[in-house]
N, C-alpha and C positions, 0 to 999 in steps of 0.2 A: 699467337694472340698478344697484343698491344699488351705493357702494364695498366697502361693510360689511355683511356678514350682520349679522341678528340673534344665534348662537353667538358672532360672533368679539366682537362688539360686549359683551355681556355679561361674556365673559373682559377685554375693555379694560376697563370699570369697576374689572373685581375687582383688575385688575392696578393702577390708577390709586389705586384707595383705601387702596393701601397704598406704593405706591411715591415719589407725590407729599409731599413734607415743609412746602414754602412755596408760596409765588402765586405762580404766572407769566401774562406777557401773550403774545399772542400776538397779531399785527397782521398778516393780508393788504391785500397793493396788487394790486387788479384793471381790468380793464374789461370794458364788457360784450363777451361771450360770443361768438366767429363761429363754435363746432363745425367742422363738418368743413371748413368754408369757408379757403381761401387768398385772404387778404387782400395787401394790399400791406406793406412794413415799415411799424410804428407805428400799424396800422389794428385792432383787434378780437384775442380771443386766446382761443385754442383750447382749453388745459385752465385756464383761470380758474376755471370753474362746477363744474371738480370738484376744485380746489382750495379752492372755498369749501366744497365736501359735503365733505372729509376735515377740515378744520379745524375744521367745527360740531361733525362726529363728536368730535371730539376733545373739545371744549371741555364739548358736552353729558354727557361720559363721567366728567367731572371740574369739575361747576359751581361747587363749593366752592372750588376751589385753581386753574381756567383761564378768564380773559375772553380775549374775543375781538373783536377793532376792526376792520371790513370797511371799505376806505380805496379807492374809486373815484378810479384817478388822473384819470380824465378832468373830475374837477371843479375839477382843481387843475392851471393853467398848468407852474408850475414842478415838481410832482411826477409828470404827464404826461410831460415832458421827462427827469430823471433818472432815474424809477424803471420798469426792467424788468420786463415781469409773466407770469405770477403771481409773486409774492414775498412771501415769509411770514419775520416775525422772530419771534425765541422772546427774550422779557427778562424779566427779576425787576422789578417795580413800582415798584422803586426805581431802576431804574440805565437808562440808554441801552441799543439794542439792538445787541448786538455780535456776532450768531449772526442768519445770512439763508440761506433757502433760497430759492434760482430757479428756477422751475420747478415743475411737480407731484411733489411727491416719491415715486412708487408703486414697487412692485418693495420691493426691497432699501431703496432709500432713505426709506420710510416707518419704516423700522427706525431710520436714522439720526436721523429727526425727534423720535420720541417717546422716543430717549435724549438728546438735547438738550433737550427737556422736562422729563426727570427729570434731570438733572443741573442747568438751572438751580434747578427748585425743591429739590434740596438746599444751591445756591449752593456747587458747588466742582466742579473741572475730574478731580480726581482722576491728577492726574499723579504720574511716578515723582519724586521726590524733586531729581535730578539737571535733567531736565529744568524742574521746575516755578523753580528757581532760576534757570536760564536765560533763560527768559520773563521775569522779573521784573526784571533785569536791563534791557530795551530801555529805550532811552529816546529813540525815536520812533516813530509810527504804522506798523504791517504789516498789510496783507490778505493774507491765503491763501486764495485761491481752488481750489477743489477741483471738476474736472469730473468727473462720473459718468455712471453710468444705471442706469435700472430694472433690469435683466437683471445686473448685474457684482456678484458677491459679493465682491469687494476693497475695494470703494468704500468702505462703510460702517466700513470702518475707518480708512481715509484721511480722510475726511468729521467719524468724531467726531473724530478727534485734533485736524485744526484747530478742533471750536468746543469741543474742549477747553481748548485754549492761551488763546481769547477767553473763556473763561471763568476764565481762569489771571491774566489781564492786560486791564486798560482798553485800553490801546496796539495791541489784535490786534485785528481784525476779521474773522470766516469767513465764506465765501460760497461757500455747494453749487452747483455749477451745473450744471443736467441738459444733459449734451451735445447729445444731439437736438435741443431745443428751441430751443436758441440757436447756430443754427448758424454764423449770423458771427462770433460770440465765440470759436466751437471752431476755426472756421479762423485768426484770428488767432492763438492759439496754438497751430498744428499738433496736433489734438487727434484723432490719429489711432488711440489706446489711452485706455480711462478703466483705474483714474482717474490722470490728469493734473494736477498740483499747482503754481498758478502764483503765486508771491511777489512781494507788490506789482505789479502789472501793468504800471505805467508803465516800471520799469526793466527789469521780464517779466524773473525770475527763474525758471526754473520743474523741476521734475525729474516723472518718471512713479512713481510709488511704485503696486506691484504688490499687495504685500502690508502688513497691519501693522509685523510683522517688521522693512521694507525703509526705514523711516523716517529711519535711523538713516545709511542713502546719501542721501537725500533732503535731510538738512540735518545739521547738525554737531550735533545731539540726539539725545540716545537714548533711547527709549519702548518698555516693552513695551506693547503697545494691551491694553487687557482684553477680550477675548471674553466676552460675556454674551448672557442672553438676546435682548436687543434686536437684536444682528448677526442673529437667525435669524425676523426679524416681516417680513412681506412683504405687498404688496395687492398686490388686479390692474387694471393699468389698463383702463380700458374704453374697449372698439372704438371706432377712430375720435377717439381723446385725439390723434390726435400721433405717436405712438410709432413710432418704427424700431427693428430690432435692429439690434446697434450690438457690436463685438468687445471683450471684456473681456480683457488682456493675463493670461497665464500661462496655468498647468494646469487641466483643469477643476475645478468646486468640487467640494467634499468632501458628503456625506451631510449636509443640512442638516434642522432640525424647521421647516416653515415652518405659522405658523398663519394667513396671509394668502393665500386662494388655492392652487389646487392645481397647480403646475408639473413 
């Protein structure tokens, strides 16, 4: 089964040919494929293969303004070793990539993706004024790591804000990570609510931000998140990716338009 209808596929074009302004790259790190299979740690990986079909999707949707570089860690000693997979960066053709998703991004989080898309090919983070002087301000290196999942309608606003800020500032680096998938990483940081927001890892600063809204407990910054279309784009993962349900902290969500998938 397709990720992507041919309807929904169609409306991404139309929505691409107008939304995208400059180039962006786009680079998955994969290995080959085990499906349903439970490998051991570091052996084969589960939704690789349908992180390369949402990527091409993408890329094919918008050949003018998105390439795309399929990067097999297992040919590469020392990128085997660091890089987590699946993992996709989203960068402008000019600069380092400072915006990674971990994981297959479906659900909700595919919404997250392709406004990190369109935000680098406009090249600006679109922050509130107060916050974006903030950012600009460090002067040394932050990750913000953001756990999510497919199923949690908060996420994707927590998710853009930080590859907001890396799009605000050289010095930030964002890193979506789907809870499920990387389960030792979730128990390391007690990651028993998404999304879960963790600052620089090593000194594991981290807070639970529920809402966009809630940001502003979350760190000494204030942002109103923009709600756009994008928060309400959704896919379905397909049977057998991986996928657990997985509890999204707060009320339920609100009346959403999802053109991904009918939930």
């Amino acid at each position: 089964m397709a990720l992507i209808d041919e309807t929904t596929r169609t409306r991404l074009r139309e929505r691409l040919a107008v939304s995208l302004q400059g180039a962006v790259e786009l680079r998955l790190y994969r290995k080959p494929d085990s499906g349903r299979l439970i490998l051991p740690g570091g052996l084969g990986c589960a939704t690789c293969s349908a992180a390369e079909e949402l990527v091409r999707e993408l890329a094919d949707a918008a050949p003018d303004r998105i390439s795309l570089t399929v990067i097999d860690v297992t040919a590469d000693p020392e990128l085997k070793v660091k890089v987590e997979v699946p993992a996709i960066t989203v960068a402008a053709p000019d600069e380092g990539a400072r915006i990674t998703f971990q994981g297959l991004p479906s659900g909700y989080e595919f919404a997250t993706l392709l406004d990190a898309i369109e935000r680098v090919s406009a090249r600006t983070g679109d922050l509130a004024p107060e916050l974006e002087a903030k950012v600009s301000e460090l002067d040394q290196e932050v990750e913000v790591m953001v756990f999510v999942t497919p199923t949690c309608p908060y996420c994707p606003g927590a998710a853009s804000m930080a590859n907001r800020m890396a799009l605000a500032s050289s010095k930030v680096r964002s890193l979506v990570v789907e809870a499920n998938e990387f389960a030792d990483l979730s128990r390391r940081f007690q990651v028993q609510g998404v999304p879960r927001t963790v600052v620089n890892r090593a000194g594991a600063s981290w807070a639970r931000c529920q809402r966009p809204h809630s940001w502003s407990r979350c760190f000494s910054w204030r942002e109103l998140s923009r709600h756009d279309e994008a928060q309400h784009l959704r896919i379905q993962r397909r049977p057998g990716a991986g996928h657990r349900s997985s509890r999204c902290e707060g009320p339920g969500p609100p009346e959403r338009r999802r053109l991904w998938g009918s939930h």
